[in-house]
C-alpha positions in Angstrom: -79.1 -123.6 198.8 -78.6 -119.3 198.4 -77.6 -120.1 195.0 -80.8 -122.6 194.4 -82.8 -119.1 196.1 -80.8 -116.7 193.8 -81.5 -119.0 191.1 -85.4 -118.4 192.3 -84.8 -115.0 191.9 -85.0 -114.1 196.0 -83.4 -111.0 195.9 -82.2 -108.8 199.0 -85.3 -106.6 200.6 -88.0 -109.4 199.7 -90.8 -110.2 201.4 -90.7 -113.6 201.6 -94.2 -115.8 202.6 -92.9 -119.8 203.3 -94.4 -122.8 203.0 -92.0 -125.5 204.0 -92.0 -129.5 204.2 -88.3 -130.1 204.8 -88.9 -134.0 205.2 -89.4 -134.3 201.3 -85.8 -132.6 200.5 -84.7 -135.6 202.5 -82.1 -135.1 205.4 -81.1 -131.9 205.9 -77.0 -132.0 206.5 -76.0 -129.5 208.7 -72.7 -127.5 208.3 -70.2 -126.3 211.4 -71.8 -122.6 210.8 -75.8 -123.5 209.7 -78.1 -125.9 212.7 -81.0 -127.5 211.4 -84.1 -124.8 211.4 -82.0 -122.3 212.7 -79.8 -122.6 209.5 -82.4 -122.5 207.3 -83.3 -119.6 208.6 -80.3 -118.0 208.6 -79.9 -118.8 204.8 -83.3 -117.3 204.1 -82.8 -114.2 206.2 -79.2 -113.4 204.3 -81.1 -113.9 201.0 -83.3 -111.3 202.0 -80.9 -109.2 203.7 -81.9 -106.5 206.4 -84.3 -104.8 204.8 -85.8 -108.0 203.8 -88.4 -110.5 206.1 -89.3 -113.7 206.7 -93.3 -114.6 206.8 -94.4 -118.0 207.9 -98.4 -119.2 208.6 -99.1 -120.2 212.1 -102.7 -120.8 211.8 -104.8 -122.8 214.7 -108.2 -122.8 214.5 -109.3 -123.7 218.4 -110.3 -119.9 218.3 -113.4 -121.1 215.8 -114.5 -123.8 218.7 -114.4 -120.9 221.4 -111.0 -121.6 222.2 -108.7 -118.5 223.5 -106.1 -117.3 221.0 -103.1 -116.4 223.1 -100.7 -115.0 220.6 -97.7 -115.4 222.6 -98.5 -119.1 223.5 -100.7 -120.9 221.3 -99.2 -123.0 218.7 -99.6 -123.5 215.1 -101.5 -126.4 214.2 -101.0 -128.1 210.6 -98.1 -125.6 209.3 -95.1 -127.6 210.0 -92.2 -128.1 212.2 -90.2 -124.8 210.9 -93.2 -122.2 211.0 -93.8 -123.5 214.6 -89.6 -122.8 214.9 -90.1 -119.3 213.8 -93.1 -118.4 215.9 -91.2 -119.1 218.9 -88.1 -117.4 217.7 -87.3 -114.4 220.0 -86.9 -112.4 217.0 -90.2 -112.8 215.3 -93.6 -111.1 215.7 -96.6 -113.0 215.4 -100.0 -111.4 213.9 -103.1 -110.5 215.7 -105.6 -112.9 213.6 -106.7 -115.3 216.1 -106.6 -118.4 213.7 -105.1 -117.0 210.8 -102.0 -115.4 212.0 -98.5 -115.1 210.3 -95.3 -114.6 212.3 -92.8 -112.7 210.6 -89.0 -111.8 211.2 -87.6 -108.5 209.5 -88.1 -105.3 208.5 -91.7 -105.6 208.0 -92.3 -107.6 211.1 -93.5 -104.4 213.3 -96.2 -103.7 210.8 -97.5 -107.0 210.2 -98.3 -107.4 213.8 -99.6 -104.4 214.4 -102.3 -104.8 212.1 -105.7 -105.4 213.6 -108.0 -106.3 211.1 -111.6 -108.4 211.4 -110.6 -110.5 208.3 -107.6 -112.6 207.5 -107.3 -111.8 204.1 -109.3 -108.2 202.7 -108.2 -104.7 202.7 -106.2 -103.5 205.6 -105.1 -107.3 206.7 -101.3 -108.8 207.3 -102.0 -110.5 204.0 -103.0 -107.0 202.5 -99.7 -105.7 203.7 -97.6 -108.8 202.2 -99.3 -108.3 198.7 -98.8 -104.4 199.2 -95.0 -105.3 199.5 -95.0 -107.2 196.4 -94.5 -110.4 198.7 -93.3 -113.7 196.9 -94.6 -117.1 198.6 -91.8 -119.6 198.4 -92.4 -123.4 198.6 -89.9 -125.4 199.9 -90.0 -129.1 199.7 -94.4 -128.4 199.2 -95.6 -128.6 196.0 -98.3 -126.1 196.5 -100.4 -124.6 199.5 -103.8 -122.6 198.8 -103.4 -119.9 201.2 -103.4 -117.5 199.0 -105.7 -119.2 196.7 -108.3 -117.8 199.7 -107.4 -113.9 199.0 -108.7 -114.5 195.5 -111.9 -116.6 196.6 -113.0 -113.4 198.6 -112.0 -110.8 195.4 -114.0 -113.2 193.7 -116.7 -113.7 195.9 -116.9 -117.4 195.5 -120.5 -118.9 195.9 -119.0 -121.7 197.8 -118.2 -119.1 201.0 -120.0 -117.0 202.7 -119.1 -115.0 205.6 -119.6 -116.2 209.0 -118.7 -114.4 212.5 -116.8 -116.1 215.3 -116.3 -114.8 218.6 -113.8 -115.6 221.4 -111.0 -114.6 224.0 -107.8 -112.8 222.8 -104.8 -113.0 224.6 -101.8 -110.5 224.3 -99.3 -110.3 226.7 -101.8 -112.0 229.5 -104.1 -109.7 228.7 -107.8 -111.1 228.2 -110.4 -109.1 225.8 -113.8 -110.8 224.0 -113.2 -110.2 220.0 -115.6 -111.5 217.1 -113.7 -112.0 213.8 -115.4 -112.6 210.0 -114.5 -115.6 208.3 -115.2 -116.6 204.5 -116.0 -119.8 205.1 -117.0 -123.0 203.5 -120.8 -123.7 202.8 -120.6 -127.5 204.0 -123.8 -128.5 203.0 -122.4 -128.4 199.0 -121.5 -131.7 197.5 -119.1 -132.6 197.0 -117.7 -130.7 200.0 -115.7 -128.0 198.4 -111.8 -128.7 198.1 -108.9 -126.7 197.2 -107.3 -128.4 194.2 -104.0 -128.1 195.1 -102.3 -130.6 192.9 -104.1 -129.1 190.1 -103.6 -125.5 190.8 -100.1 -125.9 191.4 -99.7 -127.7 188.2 -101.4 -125.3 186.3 -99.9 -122.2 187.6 -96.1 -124.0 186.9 -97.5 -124.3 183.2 -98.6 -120.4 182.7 -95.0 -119.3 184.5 -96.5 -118.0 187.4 -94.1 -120.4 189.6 -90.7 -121.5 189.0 -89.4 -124.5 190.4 -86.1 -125.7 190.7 -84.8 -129.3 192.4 -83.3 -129.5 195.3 -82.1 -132.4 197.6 -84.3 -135.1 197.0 -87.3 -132.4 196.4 -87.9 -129.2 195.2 -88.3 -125.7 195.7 -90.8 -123.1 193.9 -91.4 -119.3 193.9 -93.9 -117.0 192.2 -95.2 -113.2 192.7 -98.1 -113.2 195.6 -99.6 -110.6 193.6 -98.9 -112.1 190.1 -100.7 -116.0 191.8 -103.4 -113.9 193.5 -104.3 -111.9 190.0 -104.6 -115.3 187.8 -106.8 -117.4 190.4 -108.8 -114.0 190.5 -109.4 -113.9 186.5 -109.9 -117.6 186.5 -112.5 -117.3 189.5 -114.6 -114.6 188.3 -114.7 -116.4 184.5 -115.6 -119.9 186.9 -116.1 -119.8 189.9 -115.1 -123.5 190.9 -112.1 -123.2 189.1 -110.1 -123.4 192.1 -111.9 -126.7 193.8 -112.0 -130.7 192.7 -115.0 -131.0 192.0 -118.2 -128.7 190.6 -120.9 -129.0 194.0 -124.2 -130.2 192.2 -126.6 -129.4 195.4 -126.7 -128.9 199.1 -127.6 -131.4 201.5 -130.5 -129.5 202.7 -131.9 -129.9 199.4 -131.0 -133.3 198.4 
């Protein structure tokens, strides 16, 4: 698999942002020095060396039903088996965001949880660091994941979004505090709902050369440039702004 990630171009010092699905690269075989997530994350943290680091999402949105976010403790929801593996590693360092949050393991993992910022992805956000660092988002055994389709729905300023405010408990360390947080989210009342095209996007972004993709075990693995993914969905948003979703909305409920 390093050669697959060479391949890739993953070079040492990377910021790397993972999306994973391991059950579609079929069984993972283990060797006498690699263990299951543990040597996957070994392998990606010698691709990246020691002045490299290791992002993964480990989002849960209980926080937007009024739900506490404790960082140390509440699980990610939705993100998969080895992002949930690195959150609890002893060596990683999970953000602040109380539903949007990253954990990350390496040189920039100090700085990305340090960050306290009242959006998930604008200026000054762990995102905002990642794409500062020239981050690459790797997808391995996914074929695409939008989450940082949503960086360029806000530079954009999708009409589909608009910003709501949630408010809830934060939790660090047992420590309790009341925080409100702004969210870009979804106007629900469009129809069609709007959807992230993933299937499409990641299709189209393979055909421009913004992601490379090589096979691997019964699957595959991709890369591209953060910045290079956030800067095409950005042009393509502001030229359309539904580029990015399955369907054009025609009306709101409200007015149907």
């Amino acid at each position: 698999m390093t050669e697959r990630l060479t391949s890739l171009g993953v070079q040492q010092s990377d910021c790397l942002f993972v999306h994973s699905g391991l059950r579609a690269l079929g069984k993972f075989v283990p060797t006498r020095v690699h263990q299951g997530f543990d040597g996957l994350l070994q392998v990606l943290l010698e691709a990246v060396g020691e002045t490299g680091t290791i992002v993964v999402p480990t989002f849960n949105f209980s926080f937007c039903k009024g739900k506490a976010y404790d960082r140390q403790n509440t699980p990610c929801e939705g993100m998969g088996a080895f992002s949930e593996f690195v959150r609890q590693h002893p060596s990683s360092v999970r953000s602040r965001h109380p539903f949007q949050s990253v954990a990350a393991i390496g040189a920039l993992a100090r700085e990305i949880g340090a960050i306290q910022s009242r959006t998930a992805f604008s200026s000054g956000s762990a995102f905002d660091i990642m794409l500062q660092n020239n981050c690459k988002i790797l997808f391995f055994g996914v074929d695409f994941v939008e989450t940082f389709v949503h960086v360029a729905e806000e530079r954009a300023n999708v009409s589909y979004r608009f910003w709501k405010t949630f408010t809830a408990d934060f939790i660090d360390n047992g420590v309790s505090n009341r925080i409100s947080v702004d969210f870009f989210a979804r106007k629900l009342d469009l129809v069609p709902e709007p959807e992230i095209d993933n299937s499409k996007l990641g299709r189209v972004m393979r055909e421009k050369k913004v992601i490379k993709t090589e096979n691997l075990g019964a699957g595959r693995i991709s890369i591209c440039s953060a910045v290079n993914l956030v800067g095409e969905l950005t042009k393509q948003l502001l030229e359309d702004p539904y580029y990015a979703l399955t369907a054009r909305p025609t009306e709101s409920m409200a007015s149907a």
